[in-house]
C-alpha positions in Angstrom: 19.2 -30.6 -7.4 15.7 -31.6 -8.7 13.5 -34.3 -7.6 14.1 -37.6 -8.9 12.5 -39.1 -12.0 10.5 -41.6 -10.0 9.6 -39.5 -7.4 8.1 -37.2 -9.6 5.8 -39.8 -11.3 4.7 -40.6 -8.3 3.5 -37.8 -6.7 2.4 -37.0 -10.3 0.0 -39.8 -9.6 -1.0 -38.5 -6.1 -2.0 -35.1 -7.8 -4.0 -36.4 -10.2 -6.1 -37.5 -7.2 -6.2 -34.8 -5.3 -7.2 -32.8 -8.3 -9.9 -34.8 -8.7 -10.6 -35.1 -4.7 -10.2 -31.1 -4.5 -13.2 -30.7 -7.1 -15.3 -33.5 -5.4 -14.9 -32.2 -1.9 -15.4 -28.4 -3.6 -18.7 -29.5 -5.0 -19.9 -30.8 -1.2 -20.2 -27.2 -0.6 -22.2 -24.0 -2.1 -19.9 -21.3 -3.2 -21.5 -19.0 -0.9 -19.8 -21.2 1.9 -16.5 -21.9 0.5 -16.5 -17.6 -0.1 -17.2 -17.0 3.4 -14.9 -19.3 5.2 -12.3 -18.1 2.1 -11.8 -21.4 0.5 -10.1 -20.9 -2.6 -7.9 -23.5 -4.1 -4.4 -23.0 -5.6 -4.5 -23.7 -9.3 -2.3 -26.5 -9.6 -0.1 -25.0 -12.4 0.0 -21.8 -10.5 1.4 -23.9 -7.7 4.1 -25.4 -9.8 5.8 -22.3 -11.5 5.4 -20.9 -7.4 7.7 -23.6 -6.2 10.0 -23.4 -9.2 10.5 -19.8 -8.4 11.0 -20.5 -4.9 13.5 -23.2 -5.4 15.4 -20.2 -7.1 15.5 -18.0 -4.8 16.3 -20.7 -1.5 19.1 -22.0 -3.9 20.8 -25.4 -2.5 19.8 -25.5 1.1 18.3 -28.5 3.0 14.4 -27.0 2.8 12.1 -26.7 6.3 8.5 -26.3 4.5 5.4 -25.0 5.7 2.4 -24.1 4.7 -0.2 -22.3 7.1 -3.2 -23.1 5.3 -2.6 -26.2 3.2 -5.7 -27.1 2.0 -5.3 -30.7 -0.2 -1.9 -29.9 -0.6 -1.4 -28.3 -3.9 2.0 -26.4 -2.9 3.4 -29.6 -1.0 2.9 -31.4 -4.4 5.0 -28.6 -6.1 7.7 -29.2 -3.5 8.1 -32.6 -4.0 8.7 -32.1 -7.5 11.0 -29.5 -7.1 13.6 -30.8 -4.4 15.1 -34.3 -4.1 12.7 -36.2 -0.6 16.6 -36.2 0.9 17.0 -32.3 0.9 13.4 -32.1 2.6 14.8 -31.4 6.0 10.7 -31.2 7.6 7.4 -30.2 5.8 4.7 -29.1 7.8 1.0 -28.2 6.8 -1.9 -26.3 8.7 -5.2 -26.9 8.4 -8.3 -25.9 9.8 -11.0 -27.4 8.1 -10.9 -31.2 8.4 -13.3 -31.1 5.2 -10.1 -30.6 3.3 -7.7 -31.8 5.8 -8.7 -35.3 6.5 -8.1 -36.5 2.7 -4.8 -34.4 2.5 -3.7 -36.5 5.4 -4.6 -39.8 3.7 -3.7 -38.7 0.6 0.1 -37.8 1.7 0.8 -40.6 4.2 4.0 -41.5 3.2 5.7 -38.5 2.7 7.8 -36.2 4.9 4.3 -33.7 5.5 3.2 -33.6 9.1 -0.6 -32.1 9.3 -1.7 -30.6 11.8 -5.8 -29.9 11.8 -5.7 -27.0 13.8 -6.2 -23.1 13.3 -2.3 -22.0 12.2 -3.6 -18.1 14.0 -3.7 -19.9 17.5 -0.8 -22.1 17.3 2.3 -21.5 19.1 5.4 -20.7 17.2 8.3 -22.9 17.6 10.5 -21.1 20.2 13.8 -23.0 19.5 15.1 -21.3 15.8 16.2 -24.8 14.9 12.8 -25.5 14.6 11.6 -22.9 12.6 11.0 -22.9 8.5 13.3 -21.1 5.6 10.7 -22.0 3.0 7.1 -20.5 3.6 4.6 -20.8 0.6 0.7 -19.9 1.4 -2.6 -19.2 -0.2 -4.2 -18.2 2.8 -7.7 -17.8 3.6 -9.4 -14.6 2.3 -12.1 -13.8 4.3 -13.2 -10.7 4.5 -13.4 -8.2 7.7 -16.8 -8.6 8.3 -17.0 -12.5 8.0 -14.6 -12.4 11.7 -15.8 -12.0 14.5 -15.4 -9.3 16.7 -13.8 -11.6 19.3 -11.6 -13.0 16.6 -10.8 -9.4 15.0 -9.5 -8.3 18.8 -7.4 -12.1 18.9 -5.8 -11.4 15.4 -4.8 -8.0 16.1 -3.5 -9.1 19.2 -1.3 -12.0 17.7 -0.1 -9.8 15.2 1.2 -7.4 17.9 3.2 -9.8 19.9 4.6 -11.4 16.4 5.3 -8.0 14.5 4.9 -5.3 16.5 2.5 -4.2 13.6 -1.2 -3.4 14.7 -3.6 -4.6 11.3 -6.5 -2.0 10.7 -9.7 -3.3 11.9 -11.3 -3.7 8.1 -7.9 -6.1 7.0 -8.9 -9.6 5.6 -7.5 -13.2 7.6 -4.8 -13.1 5.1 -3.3 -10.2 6.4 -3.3 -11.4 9.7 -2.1 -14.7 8.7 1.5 -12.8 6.7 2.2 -11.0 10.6 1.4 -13.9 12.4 3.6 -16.3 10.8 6.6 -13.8 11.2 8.3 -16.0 14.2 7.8 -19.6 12.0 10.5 -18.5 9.9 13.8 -18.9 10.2 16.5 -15.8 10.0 17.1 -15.3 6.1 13.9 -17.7 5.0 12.1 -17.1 2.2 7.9 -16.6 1.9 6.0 -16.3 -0.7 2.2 -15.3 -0.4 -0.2 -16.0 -2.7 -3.2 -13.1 -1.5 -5.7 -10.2 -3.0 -4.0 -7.2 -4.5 -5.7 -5.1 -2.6 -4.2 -4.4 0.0 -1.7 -2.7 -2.4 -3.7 0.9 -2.3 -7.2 0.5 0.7 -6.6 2.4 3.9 -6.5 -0.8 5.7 -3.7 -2.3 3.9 -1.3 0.8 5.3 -0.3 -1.3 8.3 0.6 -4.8 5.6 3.2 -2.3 4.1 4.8 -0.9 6.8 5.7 -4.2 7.7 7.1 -5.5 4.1 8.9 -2.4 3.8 10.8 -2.9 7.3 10.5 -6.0 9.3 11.5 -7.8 6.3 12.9 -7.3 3.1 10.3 -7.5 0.1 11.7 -8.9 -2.4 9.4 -9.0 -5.6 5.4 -8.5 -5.7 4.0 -10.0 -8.8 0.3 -9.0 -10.1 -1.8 -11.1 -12.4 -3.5 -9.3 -14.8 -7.2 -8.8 -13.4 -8.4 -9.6 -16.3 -6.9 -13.5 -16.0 -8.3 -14.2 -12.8 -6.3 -17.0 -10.8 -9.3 -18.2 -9.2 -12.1 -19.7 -11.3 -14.5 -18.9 -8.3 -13.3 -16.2 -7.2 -13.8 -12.3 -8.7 -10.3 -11.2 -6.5 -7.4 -9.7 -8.2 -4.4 -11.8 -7.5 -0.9 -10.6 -6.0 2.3 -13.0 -5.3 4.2 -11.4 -2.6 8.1 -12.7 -2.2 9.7 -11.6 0.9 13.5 -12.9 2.9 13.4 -12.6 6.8 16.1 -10.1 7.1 16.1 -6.4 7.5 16.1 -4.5 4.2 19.4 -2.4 3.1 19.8 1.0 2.9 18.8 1.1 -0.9 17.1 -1.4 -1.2 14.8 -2.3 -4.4 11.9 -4.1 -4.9 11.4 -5.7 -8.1 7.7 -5.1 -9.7 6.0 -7.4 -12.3 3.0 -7.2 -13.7 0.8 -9.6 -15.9 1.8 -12.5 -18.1 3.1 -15.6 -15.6 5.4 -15.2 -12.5 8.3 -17.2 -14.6 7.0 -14.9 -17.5 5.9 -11.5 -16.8 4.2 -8.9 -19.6 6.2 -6.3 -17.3 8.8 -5.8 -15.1 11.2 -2.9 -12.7 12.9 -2.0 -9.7 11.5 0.5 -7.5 13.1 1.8 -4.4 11.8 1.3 -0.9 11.7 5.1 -0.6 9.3 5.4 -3.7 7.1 2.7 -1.9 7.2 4.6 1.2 5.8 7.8 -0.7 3.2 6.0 -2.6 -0.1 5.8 -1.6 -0.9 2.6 -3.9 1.0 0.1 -5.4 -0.3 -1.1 -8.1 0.8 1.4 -10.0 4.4 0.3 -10.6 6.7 -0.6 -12.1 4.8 1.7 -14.9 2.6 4.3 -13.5 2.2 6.5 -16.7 -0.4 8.4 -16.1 0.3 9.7 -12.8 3.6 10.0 -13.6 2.9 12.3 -16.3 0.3 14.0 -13.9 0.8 17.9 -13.3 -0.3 18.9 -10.0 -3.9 19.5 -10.5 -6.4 17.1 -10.2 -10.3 16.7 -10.2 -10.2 17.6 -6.3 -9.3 21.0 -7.5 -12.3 21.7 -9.7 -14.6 19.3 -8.4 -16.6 18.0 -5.0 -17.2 14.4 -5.7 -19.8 12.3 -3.7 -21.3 8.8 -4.1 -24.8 8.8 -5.4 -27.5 7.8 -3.0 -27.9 4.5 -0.7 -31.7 4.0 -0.7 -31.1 1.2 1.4 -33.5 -0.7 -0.3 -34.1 -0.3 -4.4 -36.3 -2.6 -4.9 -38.7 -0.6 -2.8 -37.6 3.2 -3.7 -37.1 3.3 -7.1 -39.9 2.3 -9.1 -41.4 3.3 -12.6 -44.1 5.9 -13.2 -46.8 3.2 -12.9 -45.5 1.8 -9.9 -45.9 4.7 -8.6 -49.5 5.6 -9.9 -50.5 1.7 -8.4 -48.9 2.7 -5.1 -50.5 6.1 -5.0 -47.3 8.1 -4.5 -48.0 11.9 -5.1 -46.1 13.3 -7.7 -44.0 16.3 -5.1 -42.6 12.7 -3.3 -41.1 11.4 -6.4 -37.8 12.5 -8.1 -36.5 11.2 -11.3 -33.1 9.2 -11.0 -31.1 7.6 -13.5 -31.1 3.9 -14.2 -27.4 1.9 -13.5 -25.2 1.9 -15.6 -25.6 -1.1 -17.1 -29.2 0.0 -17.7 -27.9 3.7 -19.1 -27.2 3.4 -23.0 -26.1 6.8 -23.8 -23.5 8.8 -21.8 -25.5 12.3 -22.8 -28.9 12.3 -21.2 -31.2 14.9 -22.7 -34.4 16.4 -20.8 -37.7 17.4 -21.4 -38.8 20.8 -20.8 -39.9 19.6 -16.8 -36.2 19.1 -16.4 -36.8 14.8 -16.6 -34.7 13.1 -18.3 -35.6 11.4 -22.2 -35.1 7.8 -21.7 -36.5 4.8 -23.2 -37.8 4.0 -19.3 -38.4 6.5 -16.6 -37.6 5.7 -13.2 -38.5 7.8 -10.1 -37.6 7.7 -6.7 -39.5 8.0 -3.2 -38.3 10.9 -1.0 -41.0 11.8 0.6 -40.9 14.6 3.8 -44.9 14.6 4.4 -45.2 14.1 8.1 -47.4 10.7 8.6 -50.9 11.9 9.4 -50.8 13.9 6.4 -50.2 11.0 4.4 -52.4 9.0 6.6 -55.3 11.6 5.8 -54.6 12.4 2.1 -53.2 9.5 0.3 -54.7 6.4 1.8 -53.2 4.0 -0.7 -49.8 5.2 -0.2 -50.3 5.2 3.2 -51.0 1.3 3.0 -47.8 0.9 0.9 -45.8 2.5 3.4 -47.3 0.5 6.3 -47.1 -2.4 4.9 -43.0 -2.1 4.8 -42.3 0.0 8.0 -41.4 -3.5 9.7 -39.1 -4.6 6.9 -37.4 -1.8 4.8 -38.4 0.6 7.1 -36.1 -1.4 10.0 -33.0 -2.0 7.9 -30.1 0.1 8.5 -30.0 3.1 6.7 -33.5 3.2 6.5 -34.1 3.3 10.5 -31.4 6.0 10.6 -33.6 8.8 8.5 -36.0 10.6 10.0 -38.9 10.3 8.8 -37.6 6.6 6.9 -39.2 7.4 3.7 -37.0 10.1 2.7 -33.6 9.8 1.6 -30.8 11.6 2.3 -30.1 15.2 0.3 -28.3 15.3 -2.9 -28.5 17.9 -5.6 -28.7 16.9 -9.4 -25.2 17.9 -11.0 -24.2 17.9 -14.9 -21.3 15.6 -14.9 -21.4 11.5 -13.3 -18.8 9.2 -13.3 -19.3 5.2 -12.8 -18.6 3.8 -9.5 -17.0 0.3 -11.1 -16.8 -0.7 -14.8 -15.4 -3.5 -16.6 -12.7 -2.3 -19.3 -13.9 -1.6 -22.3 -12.0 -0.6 -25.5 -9.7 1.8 -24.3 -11.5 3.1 -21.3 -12.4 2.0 -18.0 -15.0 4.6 -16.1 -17.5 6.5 -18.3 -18.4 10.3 -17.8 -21.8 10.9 -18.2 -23.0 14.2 -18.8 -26.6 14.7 -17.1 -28.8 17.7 -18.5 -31.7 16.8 -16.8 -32.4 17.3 -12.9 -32.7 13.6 -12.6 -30.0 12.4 -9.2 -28.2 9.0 -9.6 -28.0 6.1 -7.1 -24.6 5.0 -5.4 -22.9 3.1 -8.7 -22.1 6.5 -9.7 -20.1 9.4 -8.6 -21.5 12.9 -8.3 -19.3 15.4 -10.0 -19.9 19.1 -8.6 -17.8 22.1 -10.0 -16.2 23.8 -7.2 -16.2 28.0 -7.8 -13.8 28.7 -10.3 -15.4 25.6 -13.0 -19.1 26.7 -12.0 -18.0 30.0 -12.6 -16.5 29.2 -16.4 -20.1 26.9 -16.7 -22.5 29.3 -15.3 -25.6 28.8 -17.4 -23.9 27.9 -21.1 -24.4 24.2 -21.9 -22.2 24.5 -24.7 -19.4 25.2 -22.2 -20.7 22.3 -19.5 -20.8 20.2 -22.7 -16.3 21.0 -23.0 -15.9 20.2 -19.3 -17.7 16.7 -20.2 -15.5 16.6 -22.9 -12.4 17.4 -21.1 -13.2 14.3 -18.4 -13.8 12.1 -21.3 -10.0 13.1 -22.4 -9.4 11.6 -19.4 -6.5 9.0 -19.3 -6.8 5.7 -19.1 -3.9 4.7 -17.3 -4.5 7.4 -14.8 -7.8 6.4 -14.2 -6.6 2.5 -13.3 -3.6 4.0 -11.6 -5.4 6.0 -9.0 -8.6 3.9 -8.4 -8.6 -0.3 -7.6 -8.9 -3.5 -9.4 -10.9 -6.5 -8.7 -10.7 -10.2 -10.6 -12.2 -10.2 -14.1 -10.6 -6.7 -15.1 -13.6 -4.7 -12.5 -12.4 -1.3 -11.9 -12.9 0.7 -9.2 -12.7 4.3 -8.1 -13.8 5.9 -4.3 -14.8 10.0 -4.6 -11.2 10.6 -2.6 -9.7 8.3 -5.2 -11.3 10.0 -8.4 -10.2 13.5 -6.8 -6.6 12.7 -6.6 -7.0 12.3 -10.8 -4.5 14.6 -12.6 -6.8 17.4 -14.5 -4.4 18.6 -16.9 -7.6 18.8 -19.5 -9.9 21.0 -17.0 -6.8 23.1 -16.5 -6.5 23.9 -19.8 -10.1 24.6 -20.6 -9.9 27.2 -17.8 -7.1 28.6 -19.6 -8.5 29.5 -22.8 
């Protein structure tokens, strides 16, 4: 049973107002603000085809709505459209922000919703099951570890423990907290669907968010937008919708996987069993993981040591140009060259001159600097000033006040072969694989490829034959590459050293073969 025809043109009016009242109270604050306090509303189309799909899977039942962090209302809207106002046994909404939640209340006056402006994380769940909800549809808050307090990280974690038994990782975002805490809202056999950042799906910190969809409840479907068509038009996060029933899972149970296209709609779809899931490291992999599943059992970590490039902890003050350097008075033997980023880097072969520096259209050189002060103090004056006059600002920040002496930087040895950190999809590749003939180093938005024994071994001093182990990382996958790293909104790839070793290396194994 659907909503009636005049019911739906009237709340069809309503949310063509709070469209319009969304953007006006969005526009009252600077995205910095609405990104650190997670503020990102639910498409309203996206809300719709959410509601639809819930209404599929809740079937004929009298519905007990809520939704933990309402915001203007965007879901509630998609539920009155969807069930008739006498099958909406209660609707409740959270909200925190009375920014938002003030007009959502005068907007919806009226209607079965019952507001409260409260935090949904410190409220108490209803203790009588009568009371509880069997339809649960949220976009909650992403805010990210290190916007919480320490105070509220210890309360979350806490709350999450008495509702789950399930202890969240110190580095999980408010939306994870906010899927264990709202465990005991639901009724036995209700149905929730999350709206949150795919992410959780393969980071460290997302371990304990799995455990518990894998067996306090049964997971149902998780759908992932293409990163690529981000949900969010102000927000660079790569979208998952999460379906789950509040009931223990079967034996074998399977969890249907989609991918791309629309939830109604998806580009791809397949079941994968709970014991699969359990095995995996990431997720968002399935339902079609073709590269790793074609892996052999090599991989990169075999032939290579992989470490981040260096954190200067300040660029803008490290790497300079060869007349920066000349104006600051920097001695030549406290400069190194390193390469520009890679949005900076044109070529993916960078030759050298006969001093080992690299040929490029701009130089760029690095301070790392181990003189001992007084002999700076006494020989180069004018550097001396330079570095004086940032020992109270770069010379305090973090990384900087953790070197000894500050000006130096931590030790890394040039290395033939470089792989970007994070890189937008291009063609038919993601990450590129630079090959490095000059003894320039690379900052941290690149990956330090070193051959372990055996490869250096095959190498040893032939560039023709460092020049097929380029080659052979180039040959590279795609799939396998996006399988095994991470994907943010707008199609940005990712991939961690530990992430970029667990690669399958078919194509090294084979050079090492011949």
């Amino acid at each position: 049973m659907r909503a009636a025809p005049a019911l739906k043109s009237a709340v069809e009016r309503i949310e063509t107002r709070r469209l319009a009242l969304q953007l006006a109270r969005d526009q009252l604050r600077s995205r910095q603000q609405r990104n650190r306090l997670g503020q990102f509303a639910t498409p309203g189309a996206l809300a719709r085809e959410t509601l639809q799909y819930a209404h599929e899977l809740l079937g004929s039942r009298q519905v007990r709505f809520l939704d933990p962090a309402i915001g203007t209302g965007a879901f509630y809207a998609a539920l009155l459209r969807e069930w008739p106002m006498a099958a909406i046994d209660a609707a409740t909404g959270f909200e925190i922000d009375r920014h938002y939640g003030e007009p959502c209340r005068s907007l919806w006056r009226g209607t079965p919703l019952r507001l409260r402006l409260e935090d949904f994380t410190a409220a108490a769940a209803p203790a009588h099951p009568a009371q509880r909800f069997n339809l649960l549809i949220c976009n909650p808050p992403y805010v990210r570890h290190h916007h919480l307090q320490a105070a509220d990280k210890v309360r979350l974690q806490q709350r999450s423990v008495i509702a789950t038994g399930v202890r969240l990782n110190g580095l999980a975002g408010l939306y994870a907290h906010f899927v264990t805490v709202a465990h005991p809202w639901m009724s036995e056999d209700a149905i929730a669907g999350w709206l949150i950042p795919g992410e959780f799906m393969d980071v460290n910190y997302g371990r304990e968010l799995k455990d518990y969809l894998l067996h306090s409840v049964t997971l149902l479907r998780i759908h992932r937008f293409d990163p690529t068509e981000v949900q969010f038009s102000d927000a660079l996060v790569s979208s998952a919708m999460v379906w789950l029933r509040n009931q223990k899972p079967g034996r074998a149970h399977q969890i249907e996987f989609t991918y791309g296209g629309s939830l109604s709609r998806p580009r791809t779809r397949g079941l994968v069993p709970a014991s699969r899931l359990e095995a995996a490291a990431k997720w968002t992999g399935f339902p079609k993981d073709r590269g790793m599943a074609r892996a052999a059992a090599a991989t990169l970590g075999d032939y290579f040591h992989v470490k981040r490039g260096i954190a200067t902890g300040a660029n803008a003050f490290f790497i300079m140009t060869s007349e920066q350097a000349v104006r600051r008075g920097i001695p030549q033997q406290c400069l190194r060259p390193i390469l520009p980023g890679p949005r900076q880097l044109q070529c993916d072969e960078i030759l050298a001159d006969a001093a080992g520096d690299p040929l490029l259209t701009r130089s760029l050189w690095l301070l790392d600097c181990r003189l001992p002060e007084d002999r700076i103090r006494r020989d180069y004056p004018l550097f001396w000033q330079s570095l004086e006059a940032a020992r109270a600002g770069v010379g305090q920040r973090y990384l900087c006040s953790r070197r000894a002496p500050w000006y130096s930087q931590e030790a890394r040895e040039p290395t033939h072969f470089l792989c970007t950190y994070m890189a937008r999809r291009r063609g038919d590749g993601v990450q590129r694989f630079i090959f490095n003939r000059s003894s320039a180093i690379a900052a941290n938005t690149y990956l330090m490829l070193y051959p372990r024994e055996a490869l250096a071994a095959f190498i040893g001093d032939d560039p023709a034959r460092a020049r097929r182990v380029w080659q052979a990382l180039k040959s590279i996958d795609t799939q396998a590459l996006i399988a095994g790293g991470r994907v943010y909104g707008g199609g940005m790839y990712k991939l961690e050293p530990r992430e970029l070793m667990r690669i399958p290396a078919r194509s090294i194994a084979a050079l090492l073969r011949t």
